[in-house]
C-alpha angles and dihedrals in degrees: 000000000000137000091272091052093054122168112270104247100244085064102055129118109212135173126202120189128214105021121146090107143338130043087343090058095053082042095059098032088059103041079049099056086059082069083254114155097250114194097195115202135197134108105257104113093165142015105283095024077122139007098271128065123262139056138209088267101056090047088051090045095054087044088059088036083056095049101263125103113255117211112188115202112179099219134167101206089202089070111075090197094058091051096049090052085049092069098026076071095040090050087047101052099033110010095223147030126233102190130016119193112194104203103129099129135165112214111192126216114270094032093130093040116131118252144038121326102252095062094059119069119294078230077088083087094059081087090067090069105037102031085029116029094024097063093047082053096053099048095044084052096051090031088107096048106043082050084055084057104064101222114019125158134223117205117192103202104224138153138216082274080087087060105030142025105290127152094346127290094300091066094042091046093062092042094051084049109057087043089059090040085057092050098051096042086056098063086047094047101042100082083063102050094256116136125205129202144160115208124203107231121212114218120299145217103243127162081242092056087046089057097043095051083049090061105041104022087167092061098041114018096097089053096057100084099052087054113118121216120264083245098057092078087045088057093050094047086052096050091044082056085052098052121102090192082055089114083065094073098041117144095009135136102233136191111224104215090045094048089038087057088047089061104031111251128141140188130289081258099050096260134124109229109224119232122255093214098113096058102032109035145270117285110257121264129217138215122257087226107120108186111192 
């Protein structure tokens, strides 16, 4: 298979990480509704298994609602074992993958705490496992399969934080780290026809931002409606799929309302976000150097 026979998308196996809630939720919600196969990850078995509100179930539940398969894996990214054991299933039931989305992601409380970063919790680390480490983890593990699809694609959820000062230097840290990880994948991958991205969210409409304009509508209230839905990542995660010229953006840092123009796509209201870049900073670039 090559990048012009692609999998029709109803076809597809996909895992998303990492979707309970939040951007992995709207992820998985709209590469289900293409009638793709989702495994949706997290470790939210039942309502008030965390503060915010959705489980793995539910996720899996609106995916079949929408047309696709759910497949809810209760599964604590932090824990290699229970990766491994992810897509030893997977290998078992399908035999490949066709897209990975690494979104799994802790975020501690006081992230978004004012001041430097030696005055919030040292739990703020606790990104670099599961938002760092985690995402190196996954794709080691589904390596193999997304190789036995012939031209599969890996998408690192990240955000402007990798290119300019957000949430302090753990989170750039982690951000910084999965666009270089997609950079360097991509040279690994591309002999076999898998394409790597990362791709820079805006700011989206979760059920945690929710909750945070609720609660300081002075400090937040004018970025509300610039915010994306959680789905319009998932959409342009499923047109990149789609692409044949998909090769093209491999190991890219991508934003996702400006790739998502490019190919079309548009909110679940109809609407094309516009791209913070002008106010927030141009994705890295990297050299074309590889040093064995």
């Amino acid at each position: 298979m090559t990048g012009l026979d692609l999998r029709p998308a109803a076809e597809r196996v996909v895992v998303v990480t990492g979707a309970s809630r939040g951007a992995g939720k709207g992820i998985a919600l709209a590469l289900g509704e293409t009638g793709a196969t989702v495994y949706v990850t997290g470790r939210s078995r039942n309502e008030g298994d965390a503060p915010l509100p959705g489980t793995v179930g539910a996720t899996a539940e609106e995916i079949d609602r929408r047309g696709g398969r759910g497949v809810p894996v209760i599964c604590d990214h932090s824990d290699d074992v229970q990766v491994a054991a992810l897509f030893d299933r997977i290998r078992q039931e399908h035999g490949l993958v066709d897209v990975l989305v690494n979104n799994a992601y802790v975020v501690p409380d006081h992230l978004a705490d004012k001041g430097p970063f030696w005055e919030k919790p040292l739990a703020l680390q606790d990104q670099f496992d599961v938002g760092l480490r985690s995402t190196y983890v996954a794709s080691h593990h589904a390596a193999p399969l997304l190789v036995a699809s012939g031209a599969g694609l890996v998408v690192n959820t990240s955000s402007f934080g990798g290119g300019c000062y957000m949430h302090g230097p753990a989170y750039g840290a982690v951000k910084a780290g999965v666009d270089k990880m997609a950079h360097d994948m991509a040279v690994d991958f591309r002999p076999h026809d898998v394409a790597v991205v990362s791709i820079w969210m805006g700011l989206l409409r979760t059920e945690r931002t929710a909750a945070a304009f609720d609660a300081d509508p002075e400090r937040y209230g004018a970025m509300t409606a610039l915010a994306e839905s959680p789905e319009f990542t998932g959409r342009v995660i499923a047109a990149l799929a789609d692409a044949p010229e998909r090769m093209t953006w491999s190991g890219q840092i991508l934003v996702g309302a400006e790739i998502g123009s490019a190919l079309g796509v548009t909110d679940v209201d109809g609407s094309v976000p516009t791209s913070p870049r002008g106010f927030l900073g141009n994705p890295t670039t990297w050299n074309s150097a590889v040093v064995d």
